[in-house]
BAPABA-910441 format. One record per residue (C-alpha): x, y, z; residue in one letter. Coordinates in steps of 0.5 Angstrom, whole numbers, plus 2048, in hexadecimal, padded with zeros to 3 digits. Each point is the difference from the previous one (the first is absolute). Example, Ala and Ser with C-alpha at 12.3 -4.5 7.8 and 13.67 -1.06 7.14 Angstrom:
BEGIN
<px 819 py 7F7 pz 810 rest A>
<px 802 py 807 pz 7FE rest S>
This chain:
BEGIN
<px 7E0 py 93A pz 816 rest X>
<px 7FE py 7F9 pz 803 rest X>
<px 7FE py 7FE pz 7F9 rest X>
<px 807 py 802 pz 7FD rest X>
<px 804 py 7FD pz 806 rest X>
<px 7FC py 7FA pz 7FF rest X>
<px 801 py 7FF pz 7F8 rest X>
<px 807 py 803 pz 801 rest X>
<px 800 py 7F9 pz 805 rest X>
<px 7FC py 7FB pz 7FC rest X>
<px 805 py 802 pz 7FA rest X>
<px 806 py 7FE pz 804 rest X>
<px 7FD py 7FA pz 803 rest X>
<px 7FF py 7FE pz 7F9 rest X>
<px 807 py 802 pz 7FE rest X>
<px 804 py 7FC pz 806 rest X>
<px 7FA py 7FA pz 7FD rest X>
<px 803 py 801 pz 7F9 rest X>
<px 807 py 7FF pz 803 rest X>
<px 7FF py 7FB pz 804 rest X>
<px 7FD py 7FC pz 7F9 rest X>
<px 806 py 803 pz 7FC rest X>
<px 806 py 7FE pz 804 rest X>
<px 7FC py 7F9 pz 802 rest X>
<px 7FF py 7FF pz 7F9 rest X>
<px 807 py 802 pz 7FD rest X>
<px 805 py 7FB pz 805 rest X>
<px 7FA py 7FB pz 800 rest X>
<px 802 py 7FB pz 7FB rest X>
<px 7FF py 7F8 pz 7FF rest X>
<px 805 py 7FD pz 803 rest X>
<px 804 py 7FC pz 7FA rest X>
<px 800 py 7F8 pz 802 rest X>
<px 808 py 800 pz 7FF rest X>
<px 800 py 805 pz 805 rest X>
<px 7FB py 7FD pz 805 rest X>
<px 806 py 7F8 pz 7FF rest X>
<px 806 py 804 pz 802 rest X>
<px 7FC py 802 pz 806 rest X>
<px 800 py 7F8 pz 802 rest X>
<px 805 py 7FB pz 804 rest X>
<px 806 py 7FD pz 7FA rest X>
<px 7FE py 7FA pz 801 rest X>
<px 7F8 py 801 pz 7FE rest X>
<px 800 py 805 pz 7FA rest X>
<px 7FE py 7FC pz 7F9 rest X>
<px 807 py 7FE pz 7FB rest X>
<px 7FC py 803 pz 7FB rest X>
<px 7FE py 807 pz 802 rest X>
<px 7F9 py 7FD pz 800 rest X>
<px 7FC py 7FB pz 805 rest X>
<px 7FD py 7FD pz 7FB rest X>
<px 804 py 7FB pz 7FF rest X>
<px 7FF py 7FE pz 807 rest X>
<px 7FC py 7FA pz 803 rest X>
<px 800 py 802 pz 808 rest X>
<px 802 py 7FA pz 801 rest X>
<px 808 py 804 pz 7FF rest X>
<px 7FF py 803 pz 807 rest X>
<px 800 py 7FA pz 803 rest X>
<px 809 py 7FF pz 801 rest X>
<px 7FF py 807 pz 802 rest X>
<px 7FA py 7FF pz 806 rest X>
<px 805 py 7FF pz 805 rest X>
<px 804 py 808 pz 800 rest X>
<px 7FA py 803 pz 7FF rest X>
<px 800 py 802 pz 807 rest X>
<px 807 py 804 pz 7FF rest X>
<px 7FF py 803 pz 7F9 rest X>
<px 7FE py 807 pz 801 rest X>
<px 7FD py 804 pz 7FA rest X>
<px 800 py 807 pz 7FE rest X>
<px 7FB py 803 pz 7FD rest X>
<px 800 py 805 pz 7FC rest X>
<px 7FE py 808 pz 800 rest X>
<px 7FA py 801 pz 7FD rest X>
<px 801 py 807 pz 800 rest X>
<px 806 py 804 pz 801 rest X>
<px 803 py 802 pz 808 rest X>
<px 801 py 807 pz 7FE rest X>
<px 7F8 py 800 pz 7FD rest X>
<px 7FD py 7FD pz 806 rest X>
<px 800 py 806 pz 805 rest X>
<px 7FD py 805 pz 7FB rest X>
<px 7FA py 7FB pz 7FF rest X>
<px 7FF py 7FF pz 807 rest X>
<px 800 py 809 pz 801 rest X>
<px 7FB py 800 pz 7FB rest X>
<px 7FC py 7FA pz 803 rest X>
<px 801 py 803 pz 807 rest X>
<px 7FE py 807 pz 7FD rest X>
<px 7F9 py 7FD pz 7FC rest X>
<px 7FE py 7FD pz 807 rest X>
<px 800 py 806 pz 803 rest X>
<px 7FC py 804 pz 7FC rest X>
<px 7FB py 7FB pz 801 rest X>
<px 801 py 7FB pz 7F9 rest X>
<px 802 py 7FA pz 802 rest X>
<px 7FB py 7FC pz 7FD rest X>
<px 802 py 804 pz 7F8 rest X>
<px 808 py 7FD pz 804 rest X>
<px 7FD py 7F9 pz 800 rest X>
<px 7FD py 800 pz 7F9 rest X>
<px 806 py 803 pz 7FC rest X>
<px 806 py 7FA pz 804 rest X>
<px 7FB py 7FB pz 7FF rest X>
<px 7FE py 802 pz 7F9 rest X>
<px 808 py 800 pz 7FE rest X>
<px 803 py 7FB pz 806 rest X>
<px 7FB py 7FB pz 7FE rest X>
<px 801 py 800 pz 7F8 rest X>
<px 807 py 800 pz 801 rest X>
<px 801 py 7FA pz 804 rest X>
<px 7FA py 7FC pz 7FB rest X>
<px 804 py 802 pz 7FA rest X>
<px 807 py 7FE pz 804 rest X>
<px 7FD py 7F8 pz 801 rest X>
<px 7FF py 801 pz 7F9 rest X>
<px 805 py 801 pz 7FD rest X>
<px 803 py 7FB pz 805 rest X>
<px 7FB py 7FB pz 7FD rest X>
<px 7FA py 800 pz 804 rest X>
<px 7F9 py 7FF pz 7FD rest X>
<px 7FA py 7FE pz 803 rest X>
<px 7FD py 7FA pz 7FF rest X>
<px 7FB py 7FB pz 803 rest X>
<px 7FD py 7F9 pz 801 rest X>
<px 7FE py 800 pz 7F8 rest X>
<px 807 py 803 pz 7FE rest X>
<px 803 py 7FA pz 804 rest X>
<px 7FB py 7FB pz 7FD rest X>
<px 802 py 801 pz 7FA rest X>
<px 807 py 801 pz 7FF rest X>
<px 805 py 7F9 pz 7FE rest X>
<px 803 py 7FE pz 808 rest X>
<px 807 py 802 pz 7FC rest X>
<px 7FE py 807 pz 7FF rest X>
<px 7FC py 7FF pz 808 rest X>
<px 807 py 7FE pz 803 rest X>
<px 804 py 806 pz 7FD rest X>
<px 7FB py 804 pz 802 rest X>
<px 800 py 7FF pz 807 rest X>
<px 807 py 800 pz 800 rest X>
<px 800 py 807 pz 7FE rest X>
<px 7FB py 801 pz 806 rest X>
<px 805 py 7FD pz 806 rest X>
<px 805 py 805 pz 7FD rest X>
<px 7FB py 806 pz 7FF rest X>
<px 7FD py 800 pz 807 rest X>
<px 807 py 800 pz 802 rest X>
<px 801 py 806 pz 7FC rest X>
<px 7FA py 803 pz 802 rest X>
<px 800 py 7FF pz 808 rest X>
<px 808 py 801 pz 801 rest X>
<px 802 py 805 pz 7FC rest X>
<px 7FA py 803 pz 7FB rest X>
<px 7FA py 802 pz 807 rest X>
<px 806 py 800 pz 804 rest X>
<px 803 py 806 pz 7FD rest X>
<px 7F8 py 803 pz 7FF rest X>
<px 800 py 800 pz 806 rest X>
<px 805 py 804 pz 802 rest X>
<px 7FF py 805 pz 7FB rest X>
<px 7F8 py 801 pz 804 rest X>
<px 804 py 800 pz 807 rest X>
<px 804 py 806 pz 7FE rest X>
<px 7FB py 804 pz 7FC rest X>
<px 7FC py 7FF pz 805 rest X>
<px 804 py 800 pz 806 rest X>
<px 7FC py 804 pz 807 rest X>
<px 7F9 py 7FD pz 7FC rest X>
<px 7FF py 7F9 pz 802 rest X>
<px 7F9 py 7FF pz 7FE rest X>
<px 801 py 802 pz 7FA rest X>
<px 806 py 7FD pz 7FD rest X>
<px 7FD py 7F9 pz 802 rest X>
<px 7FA py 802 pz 7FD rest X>
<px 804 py 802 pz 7F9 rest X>
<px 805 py 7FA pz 800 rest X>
<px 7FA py 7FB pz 801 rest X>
<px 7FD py 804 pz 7F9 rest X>
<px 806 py 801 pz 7FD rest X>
<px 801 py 7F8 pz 800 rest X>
<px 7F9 py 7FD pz 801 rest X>
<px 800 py 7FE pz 7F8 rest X>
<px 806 py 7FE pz 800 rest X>
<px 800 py 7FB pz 806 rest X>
<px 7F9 py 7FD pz 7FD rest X>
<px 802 py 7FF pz 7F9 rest X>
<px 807 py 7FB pz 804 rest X>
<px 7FC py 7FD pz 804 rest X>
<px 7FA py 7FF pz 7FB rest X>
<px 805 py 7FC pz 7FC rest X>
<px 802 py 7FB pz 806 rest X>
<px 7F8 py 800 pz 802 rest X>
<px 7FF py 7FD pz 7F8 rest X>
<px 805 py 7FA pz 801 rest X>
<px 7FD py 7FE pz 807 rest X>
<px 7F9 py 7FF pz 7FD rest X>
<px 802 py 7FD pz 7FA rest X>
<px 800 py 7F9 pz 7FE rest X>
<px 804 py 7FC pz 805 rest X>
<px 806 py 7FB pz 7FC rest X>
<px 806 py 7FE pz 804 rest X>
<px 805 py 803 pz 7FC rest X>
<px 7FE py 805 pz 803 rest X>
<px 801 py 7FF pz 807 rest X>
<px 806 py 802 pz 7FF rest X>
<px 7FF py 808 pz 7FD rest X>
<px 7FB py 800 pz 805 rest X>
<px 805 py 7FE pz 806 rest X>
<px 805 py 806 pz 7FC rest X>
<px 7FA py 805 pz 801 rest X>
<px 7FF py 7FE pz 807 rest X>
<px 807 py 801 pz 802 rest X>
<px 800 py 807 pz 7FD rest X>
<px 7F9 py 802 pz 804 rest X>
<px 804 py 7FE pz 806 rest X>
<px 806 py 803 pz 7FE rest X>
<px 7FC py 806 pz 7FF rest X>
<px 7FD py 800 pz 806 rest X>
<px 803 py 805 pz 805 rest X>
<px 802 py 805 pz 7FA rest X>
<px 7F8 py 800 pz 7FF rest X>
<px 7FF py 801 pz 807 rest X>
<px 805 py 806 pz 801 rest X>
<px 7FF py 803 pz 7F8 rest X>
<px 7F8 py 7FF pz 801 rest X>
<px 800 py 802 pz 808 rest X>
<px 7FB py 805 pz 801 rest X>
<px 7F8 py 7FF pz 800 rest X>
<px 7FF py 802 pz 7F9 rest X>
<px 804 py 7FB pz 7FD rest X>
<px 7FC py 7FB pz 804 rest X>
<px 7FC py 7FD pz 7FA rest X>
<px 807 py 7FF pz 7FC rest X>
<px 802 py 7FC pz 806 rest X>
<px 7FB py 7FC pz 801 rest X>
<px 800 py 7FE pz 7F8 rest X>
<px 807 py 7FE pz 801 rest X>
<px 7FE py 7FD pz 806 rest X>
<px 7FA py 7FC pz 7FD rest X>
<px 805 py 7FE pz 7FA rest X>
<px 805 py 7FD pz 804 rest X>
<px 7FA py 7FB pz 803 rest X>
<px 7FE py 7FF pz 7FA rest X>
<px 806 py 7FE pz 7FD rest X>
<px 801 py 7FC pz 805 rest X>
<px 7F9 py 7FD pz 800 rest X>
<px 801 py 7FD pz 7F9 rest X>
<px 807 py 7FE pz 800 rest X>
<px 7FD py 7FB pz 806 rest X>
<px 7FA py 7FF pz 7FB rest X>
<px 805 py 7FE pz 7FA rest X>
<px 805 py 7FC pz 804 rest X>
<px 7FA py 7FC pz 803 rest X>
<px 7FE py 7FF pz 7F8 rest X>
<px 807 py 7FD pz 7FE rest X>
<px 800 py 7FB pz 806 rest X>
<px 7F9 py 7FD pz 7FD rest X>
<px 803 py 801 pz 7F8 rest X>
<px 806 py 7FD pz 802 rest X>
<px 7FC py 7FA pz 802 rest X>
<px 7FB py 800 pz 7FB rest X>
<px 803 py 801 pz 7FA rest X>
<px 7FE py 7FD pz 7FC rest X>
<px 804 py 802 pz 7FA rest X>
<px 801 py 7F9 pz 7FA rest X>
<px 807 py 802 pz 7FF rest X>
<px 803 py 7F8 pz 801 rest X>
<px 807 py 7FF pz 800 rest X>
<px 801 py 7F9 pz 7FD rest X>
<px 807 py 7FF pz 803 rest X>
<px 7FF py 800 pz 807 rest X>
<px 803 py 807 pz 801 rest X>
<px 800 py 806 pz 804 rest X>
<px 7F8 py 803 pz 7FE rest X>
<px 800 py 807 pz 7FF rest X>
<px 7FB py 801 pz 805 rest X>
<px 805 py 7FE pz 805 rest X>
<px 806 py 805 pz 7FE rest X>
<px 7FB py 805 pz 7FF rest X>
<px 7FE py 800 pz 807 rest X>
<px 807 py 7FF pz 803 rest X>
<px 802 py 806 pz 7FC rest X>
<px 7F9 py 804 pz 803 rest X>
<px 802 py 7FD pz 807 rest X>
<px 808 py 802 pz 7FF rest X>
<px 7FC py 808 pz 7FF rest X>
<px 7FD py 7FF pz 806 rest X>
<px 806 py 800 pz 804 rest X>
<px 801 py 807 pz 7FD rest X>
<px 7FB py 802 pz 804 rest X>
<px 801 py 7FE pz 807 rest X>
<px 7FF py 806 pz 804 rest X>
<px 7FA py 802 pz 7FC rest X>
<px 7FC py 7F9 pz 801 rest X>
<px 802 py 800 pz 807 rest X>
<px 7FC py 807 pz 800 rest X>
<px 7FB py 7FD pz 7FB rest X>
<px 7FF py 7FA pz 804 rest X>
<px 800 py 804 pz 807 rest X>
<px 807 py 7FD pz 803 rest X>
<px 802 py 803 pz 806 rest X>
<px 807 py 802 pz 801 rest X>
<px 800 py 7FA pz 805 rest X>
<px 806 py 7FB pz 7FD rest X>
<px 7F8 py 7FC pz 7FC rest X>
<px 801 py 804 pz 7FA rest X>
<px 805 py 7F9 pz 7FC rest X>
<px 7FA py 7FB pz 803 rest X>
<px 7FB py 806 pz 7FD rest X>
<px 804 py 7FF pz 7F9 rest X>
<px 801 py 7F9 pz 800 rest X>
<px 7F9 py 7FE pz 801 rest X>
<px 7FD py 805 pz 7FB rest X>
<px 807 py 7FC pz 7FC rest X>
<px 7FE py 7F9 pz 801 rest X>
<px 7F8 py 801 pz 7FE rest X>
<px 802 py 803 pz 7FA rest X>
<px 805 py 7F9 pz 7FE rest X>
<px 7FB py 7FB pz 803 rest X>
<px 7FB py 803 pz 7FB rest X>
<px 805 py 7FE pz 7FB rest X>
<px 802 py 7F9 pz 802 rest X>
<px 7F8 py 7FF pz 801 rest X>
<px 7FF py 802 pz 7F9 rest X>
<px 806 py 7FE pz 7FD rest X>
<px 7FD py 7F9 pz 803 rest X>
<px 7FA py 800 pz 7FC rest X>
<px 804 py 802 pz 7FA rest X>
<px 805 py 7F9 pz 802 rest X>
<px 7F9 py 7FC pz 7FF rest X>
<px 800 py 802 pz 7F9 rest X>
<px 805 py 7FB pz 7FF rest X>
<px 7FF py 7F9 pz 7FC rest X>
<px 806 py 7FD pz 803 rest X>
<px 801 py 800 pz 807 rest X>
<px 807 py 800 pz 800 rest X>
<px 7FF py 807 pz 7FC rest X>
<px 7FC py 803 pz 805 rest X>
<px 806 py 7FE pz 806 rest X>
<px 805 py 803 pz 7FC rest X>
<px 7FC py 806 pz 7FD rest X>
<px 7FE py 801 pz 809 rest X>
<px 807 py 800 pz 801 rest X>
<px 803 py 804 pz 7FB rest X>
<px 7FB py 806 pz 803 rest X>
<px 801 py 7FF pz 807 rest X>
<px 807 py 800 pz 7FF rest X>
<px 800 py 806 pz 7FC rest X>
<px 7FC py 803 pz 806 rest X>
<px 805 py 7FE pz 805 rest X>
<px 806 py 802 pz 7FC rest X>
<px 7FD py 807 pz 7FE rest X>
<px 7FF py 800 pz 809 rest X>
<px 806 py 7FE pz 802 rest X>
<px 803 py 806 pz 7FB rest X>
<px 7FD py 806 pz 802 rest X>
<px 7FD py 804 pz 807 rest X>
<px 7FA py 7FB pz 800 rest X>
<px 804 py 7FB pz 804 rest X>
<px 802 py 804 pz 805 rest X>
<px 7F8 py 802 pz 801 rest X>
<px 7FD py 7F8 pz 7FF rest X>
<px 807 py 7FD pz 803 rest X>
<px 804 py 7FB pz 800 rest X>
<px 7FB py 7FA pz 802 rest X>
<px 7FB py 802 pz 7FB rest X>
<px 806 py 7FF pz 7FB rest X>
<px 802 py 7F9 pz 803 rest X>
<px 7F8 py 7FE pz 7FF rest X>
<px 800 py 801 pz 7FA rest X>
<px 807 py 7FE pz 7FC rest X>
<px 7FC py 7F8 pz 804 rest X>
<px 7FB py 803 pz 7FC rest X>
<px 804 py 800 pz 7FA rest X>
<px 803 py 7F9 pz 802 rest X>
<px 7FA py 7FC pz 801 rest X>
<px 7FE py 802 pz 7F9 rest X>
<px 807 py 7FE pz 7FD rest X>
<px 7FE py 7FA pz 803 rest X>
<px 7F9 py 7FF pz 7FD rest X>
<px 803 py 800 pz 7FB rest X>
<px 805 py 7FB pz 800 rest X>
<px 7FC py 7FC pz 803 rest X>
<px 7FA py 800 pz 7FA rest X>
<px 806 py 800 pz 7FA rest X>
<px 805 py 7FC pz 802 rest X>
<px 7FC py 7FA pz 805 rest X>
<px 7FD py 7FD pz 7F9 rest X>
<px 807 py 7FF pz 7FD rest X>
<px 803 py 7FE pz 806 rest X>
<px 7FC py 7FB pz 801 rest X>
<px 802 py 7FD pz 7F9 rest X>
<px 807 py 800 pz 803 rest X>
<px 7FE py 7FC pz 806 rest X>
<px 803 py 7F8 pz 801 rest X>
<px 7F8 py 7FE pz 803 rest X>
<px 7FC py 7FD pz 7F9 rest X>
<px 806 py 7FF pz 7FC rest X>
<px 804 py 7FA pz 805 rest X>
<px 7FD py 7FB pz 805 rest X>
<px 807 py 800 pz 803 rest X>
<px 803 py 806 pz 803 rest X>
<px 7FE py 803 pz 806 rest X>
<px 7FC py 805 pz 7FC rest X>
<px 804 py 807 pz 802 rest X>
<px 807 py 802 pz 7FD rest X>
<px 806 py 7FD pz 801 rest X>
<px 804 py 803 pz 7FA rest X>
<px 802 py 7F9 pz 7FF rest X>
<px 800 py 7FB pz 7FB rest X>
<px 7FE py 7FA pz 802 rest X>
<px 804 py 7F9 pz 7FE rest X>
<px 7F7 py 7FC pz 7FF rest X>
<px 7FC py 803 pz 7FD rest X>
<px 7FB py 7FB pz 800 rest X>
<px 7F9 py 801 pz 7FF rest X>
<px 802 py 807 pz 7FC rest X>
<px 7FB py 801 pz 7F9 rest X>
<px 805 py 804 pz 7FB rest X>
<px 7F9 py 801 pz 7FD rest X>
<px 7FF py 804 pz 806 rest X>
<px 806 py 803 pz 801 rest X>
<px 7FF py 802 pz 7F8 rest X>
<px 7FA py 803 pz 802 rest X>
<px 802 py 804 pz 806 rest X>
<px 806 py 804 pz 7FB rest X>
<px 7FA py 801 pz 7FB rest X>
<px 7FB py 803 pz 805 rest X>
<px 806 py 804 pz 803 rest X>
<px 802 py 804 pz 7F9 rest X>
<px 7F9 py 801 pz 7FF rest X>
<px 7FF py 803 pz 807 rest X>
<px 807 py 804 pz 7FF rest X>
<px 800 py 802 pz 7F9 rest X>
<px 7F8 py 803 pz 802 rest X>
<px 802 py 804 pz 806 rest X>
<px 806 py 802 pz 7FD rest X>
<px 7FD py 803 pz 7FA rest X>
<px 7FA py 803 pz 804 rest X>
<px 804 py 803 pz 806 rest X>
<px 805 py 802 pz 7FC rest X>
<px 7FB py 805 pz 7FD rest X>
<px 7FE py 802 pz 807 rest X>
<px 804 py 806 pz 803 rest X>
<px 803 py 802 pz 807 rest X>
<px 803 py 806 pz 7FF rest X>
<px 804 py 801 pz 807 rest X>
<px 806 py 7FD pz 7FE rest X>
<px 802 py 7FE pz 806 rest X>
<px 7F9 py 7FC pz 802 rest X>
<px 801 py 7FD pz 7F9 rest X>
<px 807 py 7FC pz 801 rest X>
<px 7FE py 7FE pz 807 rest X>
<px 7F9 py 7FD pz 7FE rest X>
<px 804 py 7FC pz 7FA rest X>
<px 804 py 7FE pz 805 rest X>
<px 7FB py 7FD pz 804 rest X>
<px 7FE py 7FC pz 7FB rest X>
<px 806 py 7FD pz 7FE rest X>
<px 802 py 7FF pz 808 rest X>
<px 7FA py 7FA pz 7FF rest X>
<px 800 py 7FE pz 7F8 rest X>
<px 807 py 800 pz 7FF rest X>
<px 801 py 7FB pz 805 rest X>
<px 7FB py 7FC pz 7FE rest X>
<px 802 py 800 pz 7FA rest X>
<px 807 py 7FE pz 801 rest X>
<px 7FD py 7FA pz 805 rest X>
<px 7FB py 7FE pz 7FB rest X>
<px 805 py 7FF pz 7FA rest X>
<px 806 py 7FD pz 805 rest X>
<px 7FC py 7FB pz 802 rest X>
<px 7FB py 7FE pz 7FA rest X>
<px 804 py 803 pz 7FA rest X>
<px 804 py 7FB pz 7FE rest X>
<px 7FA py 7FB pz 7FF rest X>
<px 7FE py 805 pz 7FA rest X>
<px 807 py 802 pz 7FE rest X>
<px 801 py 7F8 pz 7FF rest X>
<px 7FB py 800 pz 7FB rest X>
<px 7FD py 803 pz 7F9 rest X>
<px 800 py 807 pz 800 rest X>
<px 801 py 802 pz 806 rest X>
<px 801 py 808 pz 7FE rest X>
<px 7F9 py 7FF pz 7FE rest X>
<px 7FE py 7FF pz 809 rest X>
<px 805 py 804 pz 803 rest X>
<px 800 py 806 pz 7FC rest X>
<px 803 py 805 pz 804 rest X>
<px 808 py 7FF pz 806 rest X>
<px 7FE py 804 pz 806 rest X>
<px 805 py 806 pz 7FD rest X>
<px 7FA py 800 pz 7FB rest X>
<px 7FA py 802 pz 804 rest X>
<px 805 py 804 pz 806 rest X>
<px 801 py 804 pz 7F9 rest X>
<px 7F9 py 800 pz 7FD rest X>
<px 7FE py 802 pz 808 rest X>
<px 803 py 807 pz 7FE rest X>
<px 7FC py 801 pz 7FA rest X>
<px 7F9 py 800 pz 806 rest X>
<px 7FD py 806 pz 801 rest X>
<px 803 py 805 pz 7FB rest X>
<px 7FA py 802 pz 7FD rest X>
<px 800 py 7FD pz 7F9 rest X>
<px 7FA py 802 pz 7FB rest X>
<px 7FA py 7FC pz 802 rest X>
<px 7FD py 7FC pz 7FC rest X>
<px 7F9 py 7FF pz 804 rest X>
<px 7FE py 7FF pz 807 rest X>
């Protein structure tokens, strides 16, 4: 009699295992990825239906709203379902089969979630993986990673976890026990993937997607904390935890690494006239970027919310540029003609200093470092008249070619003009064409590609050569004019070089240093 009733309880204890496994398994189906898209904030679903057009970088104009954007996850199994599967639950548990209650949910919970991330695009891959694949390919992945993890935690485990709370509501332990299972591989297979990019070899393109992967461990924080908040998630916390740190830790790394490139570059890439080098718009885009992180470099660098968080960001800034105009010093001296070397330095602070004063980066090093550096830029204009245009010059000058005179310009013509050697005089427009006719075929080969820098640095010439030379003709001119051949000396009016002036730095093709 015993027996019978014993095989008569076993057999039903199998019945309510049998349809505890039926009903999970019939309402339990991977979650298709359109579904799990329109769960998500408007303003963060991908165009195209798919993530993988997305680089992470897309998030960032949406950073500011995500403290009030909601997300809706998605039933993973049907309301009406859930009472029923908590009854049987309920019955198993108390004929003693918990253990058999575990193993059936974790089996078909945990297959189903893996099978969801899937389907979303989710797949495992390690340090080798990543080494291996083009940083094209790297970058669109890790893309797809932001928006994976933001799916996973705020919809996809959330959603889980309510399905565990309601199955095994009155059973705490176990419906820990059951979710932490249910979603283990899961979380590991995410996180392998960040751990991969963290170890892998550093480069300083991407600084920027390992800023954009700490930003969502950070975002992700506190929903990890609550989504995984009992002691049996405690490893899945911590490995988020360890992740965050340790994107932190390379991301520091490969800014450090960036500083040091940018000063030691050694690329050979010249530019022969004088314009802005690649490596200097390079790092003013880098550094543009930058400022699109600033609450994550205050994090990063360990600012505190104290009003120090610009002279934070500003120091980290001002190192980077001052790498680059140490290097770009170097590249200066690359230079034969010292005058090219000024205009080259000029035609680079300037493009630093322009490229600042336009963007959030003036804010951060003030306008004192702005004044700095456009004096920087004048010192260098400077340099560069003097070293063209003092030889020329002096070609104009009264001392040598008239022992009367007071030797300074007067911008008149004498009524004696004893002691004047027309040979001189002669010679002097002779050596005047020659200087001329050089510097103008030379710089006019030369480019200085801000227009307004460009008319302001011709003008600076013509305010000292035009007057020169129209006091020089005055005064002298008539003695050549008077002879034979006077074309031959005075080759060019003042309107002749006021327009030829404007042919200088235009770039023309360049026929050799």
């Amino acid at each position: 009699m015993i027996n019978h009733a014993s095989n008569l309880l076993a057999k039903s204890v199998l019945k309510l295992e049998e349809e505890f496994r039926q009903l999970l398994t019939s309402y339990s189906k991977p979650v298709e990825p359109d579904r799990l898209f329109d769960c998500l904030p408007q303003s963060l679903r991908p165009s195209t239906g798919s993530p993988s057009k997305g680089d992470g970088t897309g998030m960032k104009e949406h950073q500011r709203s995500l403290e009030t954007v909601v997300y809706h996850p998605p039933a993973l199994i049907p309301p009406r379902i859930l009472p029923l599967l908590h009854e049987l639950a309920q019955q198993m548990i108390q004929a003693g089969h918990q253990q058999q209650l575990y193993t059936i949910y974790k089996e078909i919970r945990s297959s189903v979630v893996e099978q969801s991330l899937r389907k979303l695009g989710v797949e495992r891959l390690g340090k080798e993986d990543v080494q291996k694949m083009q940083w094209e390919v790297l970058e669109a992945k890790i893309g797809n990673w932001i928006h994976f993890m933001r799916i996973s935690v705020k919809l996809l485990f959330a959603a889980e976890k309510k399905v565990s709370d309601q199955i095994f509501e009155g059973q705490d332990s176990l419906r820990d026990q059951c979710f932490a299972e249910v979603t283990a591989n899961s979380v590991a297979v995410l996180l392998s993937f960040g751990e991969a990019i963290a170890k892998s070899k550093r480069s300083p393109e991407k600084l920027f997607v390992l800023l954009d992967m700490y930003e969502i461990m950070r975002e992700l924080q506190s929903e990890m904390d609550i989504v995984f908040g009992s002691k049996y998630c405690s490893e899945m916390r911590e490995a988020a935890k360890v992740l965050t740190d340790r994107l932190a830790e390379t991301a520091q790394e490969t800014f450090v690494d960036f500083e040091e490139a940018v000063e030691k570059d050694a690329t050979k890439t010249s530019v022969l006239d004088g314009t802005v080098h690649p490596l200097t718009s390079y790092v003013i885009n880098y550094v543009k970027f930058l400022f699109d992180y600033q609450s994550t470099l205050k994090q990063l660098f360990g600012d505190a919310d104290d009003g120090n968080s610009k002279d934070q960001l500003g120091v980290i800034t001002t190192r980077i540029l001052q790498a680059l105009q140490s290097n770009l010093d170097g590249k200066s001296k690359q230079y034969k003609d010292p005058a090219l070397t000024q205009l080259f330095l000029m035609n680079n602070i300037h493009y630093i200093v322009r490229s600042v004063r336009r963007s959030e980066a003036k804010d951060v090093l003030g306008d004192d470092w702005v004044q700095i550096h456009r004096r920087v830029v004048q010192q260098h204009a400077n340099q560069y008249k003097r070293i063209s245009w003092s030889k020329i010059l002096q070609t104009l000058s009264v001392q040598g070619v008239s022992t009367a005179g007071s030797g300074s310009f007067t911008g008149e013509v004498t009524s004696s003009n004893s002691g004047i050697s027309r040979s001189t005089v002669k010679d002097r427009f002779k050596t005047f064409n020659m200087l001329f006719e050089e510097i103008h075929q030379r710089q006019s080969q030369w480019t200085v590609p801000d227009s307004e820098l460009r008319e302001s640095l011709r003008l600076a010439v013509a305010e000292v050569l035009l007057p020169a030379y129209r006091s020089f003709i005055k005064r002298f001119g008539p003695m050549i004019e008077g002879g034979k051949n006077p074309q031959k000396y005075i080759r060019y009016t003042p309107e002749d070089l006021e327009r030829m002036l404007t042919e200088f730095f235009e770039g023309k093709t360049w026929k050799g240093p």
